[in-house]
TIRO-477934 format. One record per atom (N, C-alpha, C): x, y, z; residue in one letter. Coordinates in steps of 0.2 Angstrom, whole numbers, plus 5000, padded with zeros to 4 digits. Example, Ala and Ser with C-alpha at 12.3 -4.5 7.8 and 13.67 -1.06 7.14 Angstrom:
2
506649725039A506249785039A506649845039A506449895035S506849955036S506450005039S
REM end
This chain:
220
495249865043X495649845037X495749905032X496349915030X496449975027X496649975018X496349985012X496349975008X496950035005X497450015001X497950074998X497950074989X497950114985X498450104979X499150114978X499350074974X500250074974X500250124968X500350194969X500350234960X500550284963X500850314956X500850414957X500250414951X499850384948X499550444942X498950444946X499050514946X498250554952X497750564947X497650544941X496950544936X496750454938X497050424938X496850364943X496550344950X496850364952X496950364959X496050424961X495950484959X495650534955X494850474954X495050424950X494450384946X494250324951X494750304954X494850244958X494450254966X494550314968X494350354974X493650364975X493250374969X492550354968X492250304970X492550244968X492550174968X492650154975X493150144973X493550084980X493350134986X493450094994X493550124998X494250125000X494650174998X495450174999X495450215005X495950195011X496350225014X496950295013X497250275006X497550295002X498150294999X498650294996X499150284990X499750284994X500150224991X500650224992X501050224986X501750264987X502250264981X502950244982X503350224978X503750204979X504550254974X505150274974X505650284966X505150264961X505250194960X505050174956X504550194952X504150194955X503450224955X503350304952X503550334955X503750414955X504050424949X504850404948X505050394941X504550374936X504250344936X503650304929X503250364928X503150424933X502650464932X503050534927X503650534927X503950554925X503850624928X503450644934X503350714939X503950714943X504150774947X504650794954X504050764958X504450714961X504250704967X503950754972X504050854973X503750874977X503150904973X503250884965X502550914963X501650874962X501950774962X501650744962X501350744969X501750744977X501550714982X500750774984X500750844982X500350874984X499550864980X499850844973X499250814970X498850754973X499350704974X498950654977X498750654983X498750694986X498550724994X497850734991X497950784988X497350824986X496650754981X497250724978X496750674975X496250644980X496550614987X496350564992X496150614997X496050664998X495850725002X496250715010X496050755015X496350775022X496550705024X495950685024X496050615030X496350535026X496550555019X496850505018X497650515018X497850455019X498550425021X499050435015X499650465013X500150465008X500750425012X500950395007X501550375008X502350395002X502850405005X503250425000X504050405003X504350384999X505150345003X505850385001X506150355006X506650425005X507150375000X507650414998X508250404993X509050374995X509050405000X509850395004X509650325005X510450335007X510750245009X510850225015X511150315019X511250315025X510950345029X510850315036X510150355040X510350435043X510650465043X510650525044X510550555037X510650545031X510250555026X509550535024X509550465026X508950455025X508250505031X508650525037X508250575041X507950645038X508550655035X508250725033X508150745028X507850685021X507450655019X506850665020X506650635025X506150615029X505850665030X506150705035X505850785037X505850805031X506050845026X505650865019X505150835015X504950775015X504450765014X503950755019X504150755026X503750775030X503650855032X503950895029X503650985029X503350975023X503450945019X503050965010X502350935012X502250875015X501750845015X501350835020X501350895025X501150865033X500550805033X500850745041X500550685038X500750625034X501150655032X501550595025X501850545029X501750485027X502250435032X502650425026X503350415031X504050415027X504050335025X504350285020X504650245019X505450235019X505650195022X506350155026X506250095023X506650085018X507050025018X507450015024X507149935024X507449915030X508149845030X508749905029X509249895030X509349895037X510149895037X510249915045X510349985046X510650035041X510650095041X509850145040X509650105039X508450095038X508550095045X508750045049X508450055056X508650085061X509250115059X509350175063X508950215061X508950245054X508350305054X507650295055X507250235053X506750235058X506650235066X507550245070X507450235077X507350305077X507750345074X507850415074X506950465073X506750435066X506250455066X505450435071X505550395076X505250395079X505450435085X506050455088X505950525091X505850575088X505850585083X505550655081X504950665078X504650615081X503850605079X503650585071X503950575068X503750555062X503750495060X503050465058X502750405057X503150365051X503350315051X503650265044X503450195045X503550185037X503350105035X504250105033X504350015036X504849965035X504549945028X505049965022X504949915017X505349885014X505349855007X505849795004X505849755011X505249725011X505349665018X505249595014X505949535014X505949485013X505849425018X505749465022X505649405026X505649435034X505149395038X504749395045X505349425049X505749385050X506349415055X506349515052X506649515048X506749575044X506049635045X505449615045X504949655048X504749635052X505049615059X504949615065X505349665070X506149665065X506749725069X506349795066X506149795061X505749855060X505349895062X504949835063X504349855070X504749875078X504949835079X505249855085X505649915085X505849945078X506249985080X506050065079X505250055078X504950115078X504450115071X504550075068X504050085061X503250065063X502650105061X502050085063X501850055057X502050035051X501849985045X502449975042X502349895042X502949845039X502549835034X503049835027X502849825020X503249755017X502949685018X503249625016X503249625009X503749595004X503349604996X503149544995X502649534996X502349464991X502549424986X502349454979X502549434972X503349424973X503649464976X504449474974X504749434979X504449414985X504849334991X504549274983X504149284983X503749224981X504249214973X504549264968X504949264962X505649234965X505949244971X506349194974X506349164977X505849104977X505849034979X505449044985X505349104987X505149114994X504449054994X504149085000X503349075000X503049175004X502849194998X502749265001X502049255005X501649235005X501049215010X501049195018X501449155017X501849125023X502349185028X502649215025X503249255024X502549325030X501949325026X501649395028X501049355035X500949285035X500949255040X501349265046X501649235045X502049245051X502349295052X502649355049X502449415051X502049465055X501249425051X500749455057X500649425064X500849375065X500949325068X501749355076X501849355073X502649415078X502449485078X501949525075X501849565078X501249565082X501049535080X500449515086X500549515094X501049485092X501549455100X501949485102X502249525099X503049545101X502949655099X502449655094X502549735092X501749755090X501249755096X500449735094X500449825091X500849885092X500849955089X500849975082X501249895078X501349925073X500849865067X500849865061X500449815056X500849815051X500549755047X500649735040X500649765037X500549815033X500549845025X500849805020X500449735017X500549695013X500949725005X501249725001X501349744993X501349694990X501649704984X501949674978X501549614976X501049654974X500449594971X500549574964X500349514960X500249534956X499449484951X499249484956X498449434957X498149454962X497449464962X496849474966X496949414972X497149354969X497149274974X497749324980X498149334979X498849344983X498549394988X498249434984X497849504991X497449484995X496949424993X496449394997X496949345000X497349335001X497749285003X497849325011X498349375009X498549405014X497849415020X497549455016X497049455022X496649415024X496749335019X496449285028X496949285032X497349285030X498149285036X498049335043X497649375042X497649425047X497949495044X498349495038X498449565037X497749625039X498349675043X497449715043X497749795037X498249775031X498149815025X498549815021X498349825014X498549805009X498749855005X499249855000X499249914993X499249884986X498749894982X498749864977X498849914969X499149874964X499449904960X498749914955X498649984952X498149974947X497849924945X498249884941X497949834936X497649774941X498049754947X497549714950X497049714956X497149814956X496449844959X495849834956X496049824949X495449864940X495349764941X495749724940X495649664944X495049624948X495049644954X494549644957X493949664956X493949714952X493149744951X492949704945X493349704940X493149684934X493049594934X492349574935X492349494933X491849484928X492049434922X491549474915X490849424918X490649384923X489849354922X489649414924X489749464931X489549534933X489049554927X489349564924X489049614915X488349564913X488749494913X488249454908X487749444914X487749414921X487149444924X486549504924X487049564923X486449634924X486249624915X486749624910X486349604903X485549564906X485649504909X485149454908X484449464914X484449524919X484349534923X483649604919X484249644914X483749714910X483349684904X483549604902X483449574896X482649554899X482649514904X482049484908X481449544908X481549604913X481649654913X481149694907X481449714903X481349734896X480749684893X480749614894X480349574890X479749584893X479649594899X479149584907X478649674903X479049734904X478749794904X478949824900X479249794895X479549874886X480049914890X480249894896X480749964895X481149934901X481749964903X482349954908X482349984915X481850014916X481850074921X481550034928X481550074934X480850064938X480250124937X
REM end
């Protein structure tokens, strides 16, 4: 199972790295934009935040896959190792055909639905990005959606995986991964989410409290 954060802020990410067991950061425009950094100045930082062996990701901008290629290749010389992000249009899946001869690893994302990260996979991408929160804000069923996803590639594209998104509850990330997702990207707040449950605190309180009363002092 591979754990990711969805961010550009590398003083987070920096803090979080500590903590968590991350595989490592996923970004998106959106994302990039809010950092208000150049995309070529941010992506080295957060390399360096998550060190060698961790994974970046970073999406390209074109509409069209000949643009979206060579895209691709510039954040792949800037960032050796970076896997590219493909929206998975149909002009997305020619460029992830493309980018799969020229060696360059991509995630299929904006995935609404199972059909749509199945052609993905097939068409070369080794991580399919379904959005969660965002099937689910339109009527969808986002769980089900990364269900049967996982479900079709199991069977039909066993090379490539899930990279689950667009969370916006700790419930939705555990969800995923009964489902069989084998990885997920989670956004700060419901990274910081998971950790934080307030009995945690009022346990170790009542554990130093006992503790203290037993021997005057807190220590071993």
């Amino acid at each position: 199972m591979e754990l990711y954060l969805d961010t550009a802020n590398v003083a987070e990410v920096e803090r979080l790295a500590r903590i968590f067991p991350i595989a490592g950061v996923t970004t998106n425009p959106s994302i990039v934009a809010a950092s208000k950094e150049s995309i070529w100045d941010v992506l080295p930082r957060l390399q360096n935040a998550i060190g060698e062996e961790g994974i970046l990701f970073a999406q390209t901008m074109s509409r069209d896959a000949q643009g979206m290629v060579e895209e691709a290749k510039r954040l792949s010389n800037a960032v050796p190792g970076l896997v590219v992000k493909i929206p998975v249009t149909s002009e997305g899946l020619a460029a992830i055909k493309m980018l799969k001869k020229e060696g360059i690893t991509t995630l299929g994302t904006a995935v609404y639905s199972a059909s749509q990260g199945l052609l993905a996979a097939l068409a070369g991408a080794k991580y399919i990005a379904p959005y969660v929160n965002r099937i689910d804000a339109q009527g969808g069923d986002g769980i089900r959606t990364v269900q049967e996803l996982q479900t079709l590639l199991e069977l039909h594209a066993p090379n490539s995986m899930v990279l689950a998104a667009s969370f916006k509850t700790p419930r939705q990330a555990l969800d995923c991964l009964l489902a069989g997702c084998e990885a997920i990207t989670l956004p700060l707040d419901v990274a910081q989410q998971m950790l934080n449950t307030p009995a945690v605190e009022s346990a170790i309180e009542k554990f130093e409290q006992d503790w203290n009363n037993a021997f005057g002092h807190i220590n071993l």
